[in-house]
Every structure is written in structure tokens, then in C-alpha cells.
PLY file of the C-alpha trace (Angstrom):
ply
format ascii 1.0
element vertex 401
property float x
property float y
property float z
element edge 400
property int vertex1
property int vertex2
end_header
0.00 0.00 0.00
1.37 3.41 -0.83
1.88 5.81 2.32
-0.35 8.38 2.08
0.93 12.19 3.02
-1.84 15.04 2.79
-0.80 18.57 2.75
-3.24 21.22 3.68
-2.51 24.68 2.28
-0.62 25.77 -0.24
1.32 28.97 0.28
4.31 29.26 0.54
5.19 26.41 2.82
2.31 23.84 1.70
3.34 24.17 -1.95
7.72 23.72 -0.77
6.57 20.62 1.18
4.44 18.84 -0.98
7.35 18.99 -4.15
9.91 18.67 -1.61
8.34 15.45 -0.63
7.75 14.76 -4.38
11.06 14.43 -4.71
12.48 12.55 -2.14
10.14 9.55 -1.97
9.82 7.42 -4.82
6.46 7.62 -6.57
5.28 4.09 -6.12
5.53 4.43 -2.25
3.83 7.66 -1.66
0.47 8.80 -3.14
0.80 12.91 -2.21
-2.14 15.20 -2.15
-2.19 19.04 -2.28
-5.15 20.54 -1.01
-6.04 23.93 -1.76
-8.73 26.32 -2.81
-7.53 28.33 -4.82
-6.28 27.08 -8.54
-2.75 29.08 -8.79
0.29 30.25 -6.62
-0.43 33.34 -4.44
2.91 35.65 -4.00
1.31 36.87 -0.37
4.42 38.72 -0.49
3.34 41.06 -3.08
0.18 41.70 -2.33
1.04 45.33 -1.32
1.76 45.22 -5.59
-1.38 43.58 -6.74
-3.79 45.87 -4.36
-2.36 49.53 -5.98
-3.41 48.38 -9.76
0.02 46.27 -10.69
-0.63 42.57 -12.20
1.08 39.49 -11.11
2.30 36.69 -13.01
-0.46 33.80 -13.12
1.42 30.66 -11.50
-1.04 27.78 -12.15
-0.63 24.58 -9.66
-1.65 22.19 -12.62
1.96 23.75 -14.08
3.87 24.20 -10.91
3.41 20.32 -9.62
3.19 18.57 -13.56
4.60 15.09 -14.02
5.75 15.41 -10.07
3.09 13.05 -8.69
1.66 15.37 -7.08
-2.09 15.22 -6.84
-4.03 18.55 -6.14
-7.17 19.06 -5.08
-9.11 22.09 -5.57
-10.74 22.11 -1.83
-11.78 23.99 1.23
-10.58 22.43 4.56
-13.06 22.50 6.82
-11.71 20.07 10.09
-9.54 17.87 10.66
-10.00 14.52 12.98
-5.88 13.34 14.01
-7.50 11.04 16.00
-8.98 9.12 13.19
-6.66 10.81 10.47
-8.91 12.06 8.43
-9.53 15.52 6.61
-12.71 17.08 5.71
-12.85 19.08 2.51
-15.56 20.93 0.54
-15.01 20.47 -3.24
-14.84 24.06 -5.41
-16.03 22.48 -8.49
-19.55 23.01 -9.38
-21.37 20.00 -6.97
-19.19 21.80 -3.73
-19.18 17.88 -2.41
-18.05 17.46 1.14
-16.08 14.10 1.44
-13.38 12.96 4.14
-9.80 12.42 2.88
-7.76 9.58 5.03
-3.72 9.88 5.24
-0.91 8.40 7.48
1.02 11.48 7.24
-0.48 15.15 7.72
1.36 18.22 6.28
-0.64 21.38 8.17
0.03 24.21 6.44
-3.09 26.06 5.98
-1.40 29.69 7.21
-3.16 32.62 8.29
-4.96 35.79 7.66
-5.54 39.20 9.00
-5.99 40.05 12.58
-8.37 43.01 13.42
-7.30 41.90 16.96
-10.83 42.86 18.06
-10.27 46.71 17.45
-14.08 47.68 17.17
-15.07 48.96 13.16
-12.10 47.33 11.91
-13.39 44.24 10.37
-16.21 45.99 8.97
-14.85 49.29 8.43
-11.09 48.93 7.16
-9.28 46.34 4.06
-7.06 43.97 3.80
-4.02 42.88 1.98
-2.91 39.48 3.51
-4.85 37.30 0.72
-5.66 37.88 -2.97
-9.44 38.19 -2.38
-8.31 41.02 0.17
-5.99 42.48 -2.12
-8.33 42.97 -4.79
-10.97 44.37 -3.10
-8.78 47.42 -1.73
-7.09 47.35 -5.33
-10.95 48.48 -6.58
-11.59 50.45 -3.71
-8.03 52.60 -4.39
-8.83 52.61 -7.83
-12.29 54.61 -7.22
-10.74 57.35 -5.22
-10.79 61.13 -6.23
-6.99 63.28 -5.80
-6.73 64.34 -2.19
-8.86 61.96 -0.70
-6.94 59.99 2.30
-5.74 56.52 2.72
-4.51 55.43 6.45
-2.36 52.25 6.75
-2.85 50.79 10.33
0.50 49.28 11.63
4.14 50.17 11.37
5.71 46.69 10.68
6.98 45.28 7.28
3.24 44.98 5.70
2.60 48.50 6.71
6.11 49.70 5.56
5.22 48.27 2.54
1.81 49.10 1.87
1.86 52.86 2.91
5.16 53.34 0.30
3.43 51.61 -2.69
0.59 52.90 -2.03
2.24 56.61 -1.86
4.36 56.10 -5.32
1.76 54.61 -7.24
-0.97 57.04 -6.00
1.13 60.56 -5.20
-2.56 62.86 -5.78
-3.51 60.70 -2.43
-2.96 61.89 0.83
-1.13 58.74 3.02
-0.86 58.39 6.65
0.30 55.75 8.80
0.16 54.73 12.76
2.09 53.04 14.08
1.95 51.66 17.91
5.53 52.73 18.93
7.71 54.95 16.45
8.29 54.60 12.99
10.70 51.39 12.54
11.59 51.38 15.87
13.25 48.03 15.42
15.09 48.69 12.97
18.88 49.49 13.26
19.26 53.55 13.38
20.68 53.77 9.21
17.59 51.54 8.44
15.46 54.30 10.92
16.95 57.30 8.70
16.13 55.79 5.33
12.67 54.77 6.25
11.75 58.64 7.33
13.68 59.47 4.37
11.53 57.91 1.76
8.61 58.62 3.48
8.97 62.46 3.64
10.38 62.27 0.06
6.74 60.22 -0.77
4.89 62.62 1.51
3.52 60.26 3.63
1.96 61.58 7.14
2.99 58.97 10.32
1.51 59.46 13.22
3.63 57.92 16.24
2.89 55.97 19.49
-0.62 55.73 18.15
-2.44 52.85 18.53
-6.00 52.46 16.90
-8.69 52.06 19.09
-11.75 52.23 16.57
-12.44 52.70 12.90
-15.10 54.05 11.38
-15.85 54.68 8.06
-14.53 57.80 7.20
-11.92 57.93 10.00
-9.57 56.14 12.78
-9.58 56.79 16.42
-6.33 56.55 18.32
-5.84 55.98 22.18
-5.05 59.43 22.85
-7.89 60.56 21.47
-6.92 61.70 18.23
-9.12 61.20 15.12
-7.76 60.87 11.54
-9.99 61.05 8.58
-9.54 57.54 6.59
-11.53 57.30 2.59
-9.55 54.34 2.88
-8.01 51.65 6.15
-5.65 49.74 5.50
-5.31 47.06 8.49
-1.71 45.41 8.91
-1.21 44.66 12.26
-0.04 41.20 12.11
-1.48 37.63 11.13
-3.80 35.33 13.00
-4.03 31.70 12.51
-6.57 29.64 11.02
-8.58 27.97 13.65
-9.25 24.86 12.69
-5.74 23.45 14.26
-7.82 24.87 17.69
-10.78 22.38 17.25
-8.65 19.44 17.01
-6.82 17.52 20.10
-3.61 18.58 18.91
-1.43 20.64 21.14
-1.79 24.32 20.16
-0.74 27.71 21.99
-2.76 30.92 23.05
-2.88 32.07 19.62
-3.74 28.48 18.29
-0.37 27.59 16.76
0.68 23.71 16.36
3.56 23.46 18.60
6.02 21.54 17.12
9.57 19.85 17.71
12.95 21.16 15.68
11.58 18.63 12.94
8.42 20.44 12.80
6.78 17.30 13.84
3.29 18.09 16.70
4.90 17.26 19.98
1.51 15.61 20.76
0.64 13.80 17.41
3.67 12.15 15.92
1.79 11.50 12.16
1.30 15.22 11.77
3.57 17.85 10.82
2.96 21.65 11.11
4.87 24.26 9.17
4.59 28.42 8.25
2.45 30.53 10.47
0.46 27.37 11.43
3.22 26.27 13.99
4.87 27.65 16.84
8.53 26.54 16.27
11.39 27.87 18.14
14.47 29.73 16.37
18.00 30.32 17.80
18.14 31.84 21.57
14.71 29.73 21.88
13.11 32.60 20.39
9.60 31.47 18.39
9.71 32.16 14.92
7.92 34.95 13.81
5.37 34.52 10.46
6.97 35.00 7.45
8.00 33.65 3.99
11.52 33.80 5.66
10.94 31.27 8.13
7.87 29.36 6.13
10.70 28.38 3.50
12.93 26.37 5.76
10.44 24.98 7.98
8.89 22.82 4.49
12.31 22.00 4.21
12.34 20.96 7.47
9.38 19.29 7.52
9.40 17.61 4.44
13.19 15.90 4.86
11.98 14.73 8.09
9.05 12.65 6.59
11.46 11.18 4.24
13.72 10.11 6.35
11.53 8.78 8.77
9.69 6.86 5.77
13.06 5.61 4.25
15.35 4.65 7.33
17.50 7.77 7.02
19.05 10.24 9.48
16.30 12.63 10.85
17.57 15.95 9.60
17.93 18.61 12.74
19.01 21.40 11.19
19.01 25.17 12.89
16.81 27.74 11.32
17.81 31.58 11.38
17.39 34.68 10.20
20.09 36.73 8.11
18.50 39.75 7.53
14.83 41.33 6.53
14.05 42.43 2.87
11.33 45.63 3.12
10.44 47.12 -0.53
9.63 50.41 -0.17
7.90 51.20 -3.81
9.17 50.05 -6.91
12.14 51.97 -6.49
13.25 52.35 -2.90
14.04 49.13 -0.72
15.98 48.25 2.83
17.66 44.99 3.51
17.86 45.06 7.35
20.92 42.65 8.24
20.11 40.85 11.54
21.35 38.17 13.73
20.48 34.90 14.07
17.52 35.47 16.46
16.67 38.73 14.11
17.67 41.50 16.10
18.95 44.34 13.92
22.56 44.78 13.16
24.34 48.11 12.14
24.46 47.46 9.00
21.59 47.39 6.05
21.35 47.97 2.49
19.16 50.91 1.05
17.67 52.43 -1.58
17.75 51.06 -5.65
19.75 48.17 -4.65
17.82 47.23 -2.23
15.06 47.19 -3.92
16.36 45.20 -7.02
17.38 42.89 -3.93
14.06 42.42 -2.40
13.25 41.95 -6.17
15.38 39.19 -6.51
14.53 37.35 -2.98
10.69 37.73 -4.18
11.36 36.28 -7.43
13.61 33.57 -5.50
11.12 32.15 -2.89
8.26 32.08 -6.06
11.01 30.06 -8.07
11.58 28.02 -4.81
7.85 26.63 -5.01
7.88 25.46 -8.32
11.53 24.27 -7.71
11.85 22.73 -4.27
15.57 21.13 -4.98
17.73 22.47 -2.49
19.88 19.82 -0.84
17.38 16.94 -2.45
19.12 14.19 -4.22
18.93 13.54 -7.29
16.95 9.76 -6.64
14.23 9.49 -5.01
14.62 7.16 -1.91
12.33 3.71 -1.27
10.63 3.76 1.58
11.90 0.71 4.12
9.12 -1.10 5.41
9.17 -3.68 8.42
7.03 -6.56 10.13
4.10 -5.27 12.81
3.61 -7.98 15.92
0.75 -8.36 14.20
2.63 -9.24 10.95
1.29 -6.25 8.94
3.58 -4.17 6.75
4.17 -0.72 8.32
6.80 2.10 7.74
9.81 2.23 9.41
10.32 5.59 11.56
13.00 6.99 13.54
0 1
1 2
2 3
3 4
4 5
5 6
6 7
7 8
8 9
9 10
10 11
11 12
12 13
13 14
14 15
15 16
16 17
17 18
18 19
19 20
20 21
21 22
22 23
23 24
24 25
25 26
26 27
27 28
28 29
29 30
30 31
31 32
32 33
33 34
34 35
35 36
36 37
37 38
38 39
39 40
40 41
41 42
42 43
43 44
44 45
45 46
46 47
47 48
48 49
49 50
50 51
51 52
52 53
53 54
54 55
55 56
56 57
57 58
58 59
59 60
60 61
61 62
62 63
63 64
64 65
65 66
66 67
67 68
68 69
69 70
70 71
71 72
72 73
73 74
74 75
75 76
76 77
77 78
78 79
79 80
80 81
81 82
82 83
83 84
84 85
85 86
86 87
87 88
88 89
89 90
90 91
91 92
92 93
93 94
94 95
95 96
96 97
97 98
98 99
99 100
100 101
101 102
102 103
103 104
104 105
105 106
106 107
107 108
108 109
109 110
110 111
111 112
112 113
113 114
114 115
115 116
116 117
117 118
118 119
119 120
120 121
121 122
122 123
123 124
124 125
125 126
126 127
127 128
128 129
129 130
130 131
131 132
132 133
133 134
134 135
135 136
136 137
137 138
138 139
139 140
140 141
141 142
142 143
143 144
144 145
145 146
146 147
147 148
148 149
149 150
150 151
151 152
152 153
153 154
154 155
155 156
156 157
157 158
158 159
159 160
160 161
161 162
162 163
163 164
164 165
165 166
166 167
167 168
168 169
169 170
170 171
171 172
172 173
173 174
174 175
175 176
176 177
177 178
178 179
179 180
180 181
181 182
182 183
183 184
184 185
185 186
186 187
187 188
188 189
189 190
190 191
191 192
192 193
193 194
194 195
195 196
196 197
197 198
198 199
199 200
200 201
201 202
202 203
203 204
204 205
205 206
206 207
207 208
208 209
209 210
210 211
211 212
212 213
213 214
214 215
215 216
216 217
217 218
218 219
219 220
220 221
221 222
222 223
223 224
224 225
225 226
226 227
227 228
228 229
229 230
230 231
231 232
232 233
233 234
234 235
235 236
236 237
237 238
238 239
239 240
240 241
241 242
242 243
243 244
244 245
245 246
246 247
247 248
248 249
249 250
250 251
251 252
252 253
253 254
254 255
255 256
256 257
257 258
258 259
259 260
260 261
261 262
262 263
263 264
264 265
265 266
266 267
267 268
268 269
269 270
270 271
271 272
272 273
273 274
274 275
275 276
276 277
277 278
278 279
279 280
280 281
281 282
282 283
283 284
284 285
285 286
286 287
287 288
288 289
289 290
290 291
291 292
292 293
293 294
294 295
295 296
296 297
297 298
298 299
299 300
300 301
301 302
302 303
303 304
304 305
305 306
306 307
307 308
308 309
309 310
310 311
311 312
312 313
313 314
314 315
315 316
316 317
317 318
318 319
319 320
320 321
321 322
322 323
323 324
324 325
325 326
326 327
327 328
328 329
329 330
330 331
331 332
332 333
333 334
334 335
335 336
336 337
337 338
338 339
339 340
340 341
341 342
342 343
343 344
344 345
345 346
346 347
347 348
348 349
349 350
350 351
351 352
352 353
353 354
354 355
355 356
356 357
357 358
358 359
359 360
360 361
361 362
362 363
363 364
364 365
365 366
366 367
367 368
368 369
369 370
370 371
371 372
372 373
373 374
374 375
375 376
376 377
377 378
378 379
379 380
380 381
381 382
382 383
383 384
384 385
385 386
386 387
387 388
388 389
389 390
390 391
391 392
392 393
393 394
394 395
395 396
396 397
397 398
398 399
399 400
């Protein structure tokens, strides 16, 4: 019987693992299934791009994963049972069937989305740009706005870096603001501070410092002090939340319903399911968690999907550090800052501005999308067999370490 490996979700992480996996197990062994609901490749990280009128570069799945084995299926997830192993999807064909998948091995990897974080007005009232259906709604709502009328970008991390600068250089007859909760890149090392003002005076955006949103409305956002700023527009980036499914099953979640996971991003409470990307709370050097990004979702499916491969073929289990080495912010099309950082991503002295740091983001965007469709790094070039062994019971099983 061929082992059977489900992976829900496929961003970033999701799509890595399942050709990752593709190519380390031998075809006959392993039947692997993609589940997903939407038909192509989202670049999450350049949704910033897509939501101020610029068009991405259509990166079908039926393309990405051809002659790989890979099976994908065109799905909503809507639970998950790892006590009988099973996966319930909703079909998003035409009949919308709901039907329960069965697998041995479980790839979680179904991400997250926006966090209003209970601010009252903000899920009705403001936009978001951490999905395509997001995206594209702000992208028509930006698109409808008359000269002078003002946009507001809620949050002062990377997505709001990014958001308030594209927005500002694609749209300069718009009047920007951000807020930000503390000051303006306040983690950032003090050259990466400088050039951050820098472009943002020279793109005339407004920030408005240690001033955290209380409530949004429809024509404006109310800080804690008091202060109201008229909004057309609100753009929410305040961080990511995690799909809650993982939080109805009996794995072993944190407060903010993250798998927690070993150093092989294997559930430290269910051994057949692995958790990768924002889904899982793994822990980086210093036994700092990882924070969500495409920088850490990368290595985890690496992670992830070695681990299941060498488990399934008698190997060694890999156990291999992840770190950071610096943070890639675009800031338009034609500004950029490449923050170097230690391992457990505090800022350094040193970073990287302006046009080559933006042809460098460039580059690292156009990397991690060739990374999905080209998950080779440190794979051999043969796919391995798995080993199988004798049960008590004298059933075939796989062999794991």
C-alpha cells in the first residue's frame, strides 16, 4: 500500500513541502495530495503590488506540480480529525461535495490571515491585503478614489512599511498616513530608521507615532489618545492570525492556536502530523519562536518535508538550525531596505538601502516564487524507497526513527 501524506494549504510552505516530498520519496511508495482552494500560486508577499493596480504573473498549480506526482485538489478544509486521520474538505467544483480524505502522514500548512485583533469597526470598516481576495478588493476600492482623498495604513511593521510606500508612489494625488503603535521602525537598526523617514517624507507620507488604533469608522480612525484621523480608505496590517481549525482538534496548540512543534516540525503531541509556516509555533536560535513570514515558512517545508522522508526511508532525521540573516522591506518600486540581523533577528548596524535594495528584495521575491515550483535544495537527485518492516501483528508498516 502506498503511504499516504496530505498537505493542507498551499502557500508558501504547503506548496515547498508537498514537491519537496515529491522528490524525495519514490512515486510508487507515496500517493501525495495538495489541497487547496484556490487554482494558482499566491505571491502573499506582493500583495502590497497587486492591491495599488500592478498585475502578477499567473502561476497555475496544474503547471507548478506537472509530471511530479503530485495530486491537487481544488478544496476547502473544513476540520480535521488526528484522531482518526482524516480531513474534511468541501469540493470548489460546481457539486461543492463534502467528502473525508484519510492519510498516514499530515502536512498542516493552511497559514493565516488578518488580525483586526478585536479593534471595534475594523473588520467591517477597514481592508485587507494578507490574501488575494483582500488584495483585490482594496485594489478596486483605491482605484475609485478622487486626488486628495486619504488613505490610512494601520501598523508600522513590514506589511505597513510596505503598503503605505506603494501605495504613496503609485498614487502621489492621495494623501497617506500611517500609525504606528511605537515609532516609525523602531526596530530597525538607526541607518535603516533614517532611510525609512527618508523615503517617506520624500513620498509625503503623514505617520503618526505611538498611536495605537482604538476604533475605525468609516470615514476615520480613532487613536488611544484621542486623536481622530480622517480615513476614505483603512488599511489594516497589524499582524497575522491563525486559522482555527488546528484549535478544534486535540492537537497541542498555543494561546494564539499555533501547532507546537519539535525542531523537525513534527506536533509534539501527534507524531503522524507535521505543522509548518504561520500554522506552527517553532522555536528559532536563543529559543526565540519564529515569527510569520515567507523567511521562516521556507525552511520549515524543508524541514518538515526531509523529516518525513527520512523517517519513511530509514535515514538520518535531519535537525538542522533555522535563522534569520537579515529582513528584505520594498519600499515602492524603487526604494528598498535589507535590514541585516542576527540569528535570532535582532537588527545589526548594518543594512542595504535604496535602488539596490530594492532590485534585492526583487530578486529574494522572485527567488522564494522560483523556490515553489523548484523545491531542490539539498534533495538528491533519486528518489529514496521507503523501508518497510514486520508489525507484531505481521502487517507491513513504515519504518520511523
Amino acid at each position: 500500500m502506498q503511504h499516504r501524506i496530505i498537505v493542507i494549504g498551499a502557500g508558501y510552505s504547503g506548496a515547498i513541502a508537498a514537491g519537496r516530498l515529491a522528490k524525495r520519496l519514490h512515486r510508487e511508495d507515496v500517493a501525495i495530495t495538495l489541497v487547496n482552494a484556490e487554482p494558482d500560486f499566491v505571491e502573499r508577499v506582493r500583495m502590497h503590488q497587486l492591491a495599488t493596480g500592478q498585475d502578477l504573473k499567473a502561476r497555475p498549480f496544474s503547471e507548478m506540480f506537472a509530471g511530479t506526482g503530485v495530486e491537487l485538489r481544488l478544496a476547502r478544509v473544513t476540520g480535521v480529525d488526528v484522531d482518526r486521520r482524516t480531513v474534511t474538505v468541501i469540493d470548489q467544483g460546481d457539486g461543492g461535495g463534502t467528502e473525508e480524505l484519510e492519510y498516514d502522514s499530515l502536512v498542516y500548512a493552511l497559514g493565516s490571515a488578518w488580525n483586526s485583533r478585536g479593534v471595534p469597526g475594523a473588520a467591517e470598516h477597514a481592508h485587507e491585503i494578507a490574501g488575494r481576495p483582500g488584495a483585490l478588493r482594496l485594489r478596486e476600492r483605491l482605484a475609485g478614489l478622487d486626488a486628495g482623498q486619504t488613505v490610512v495604513v494601520v501598523g508600522g511593521g513590514l506589511t505597513g512599511l510596505e503598503a503605505a510606500t506603494e501605495i504613496a508612489e503609485a498614487r502621489p494625488d492621495l494623501d497617506v498616513a500611517l500609525t504606528a503603535r511605537g515609532e516609525l521602525g523602531d526596530w530597525l537598526s538607526p541607518k535603516g530608521r533614517d532611510h525609512v523617514r527618508k523615503v517617506f517624507d520624500k513620498l509625503g507620507i503623514t505617520v503618526h507615532e505611538q498611536a495605537a488604533v482604538t476604533a475605525v469608522e468609516a470615514d476615520r480612525v480613532t487613536t488611544a489618545g484621542g486623536t481622530s484621523v480622517p480615513a476614505a480608505v483603512t488599511v489594516w496590517t497589524t499582524g497575522f492570525a491563525v486559522h482555527p481549525i488546528a484549535r478544534a482538534t486535540a492537537l497541542e496548540v498555543t494561546d494564539t492556536g499555533q501547532i507546537v512543534v519539535d525542531r523537525t516540525m513534527r506536533s509534539v503531541s501527534h507524531p503522524d502530523v507535521y505543522a509548518i509556516g504561520d500554522a506552527a509555533m517553532a522555536m528559532g536560535p536563543g529559543d526565540k519562536p519564529l515569527r510569520m513570514s515567507c523567511a521562516t515558512g521556507t525552511p520549515m517545508a524543508w524541514q518538515a518535508a526531509d523529516a518525513i522522508a527520512a523517517r519513511l526511508t530509514g535515514g538520518k532525521t535531519p535537525n538542522t538550525p533555522l535563522r534569520y540573516f537579515n529582513q528584505c522591506i520594498s519600499l515602492g518600486r524603487r526604494e528598498g531596505l535589507i535590514q541585516y540581523v542576527t540569528a535570532d533577528d535582532r537588527s545589526k548596524g548594518a543594512a542595504l538601502t535604496g535602488r539596490l535594495a530594492a532590485l534585492y528584495k526583487e530578486l529574494i521575491c522572485k527567488g522564494a516564487a522560483w523556490g515553489v515550483a523548484n523545491p531542490l535544495l539539498g534533495v538528491p537527485s533519486r528518489p529514496r524507497r521507503i523501508v518497510r518492516e514486520r508489525t507484531p501483528e505481521g502487517s507491513p508498516a513504515e519504518a520511523s526513527a
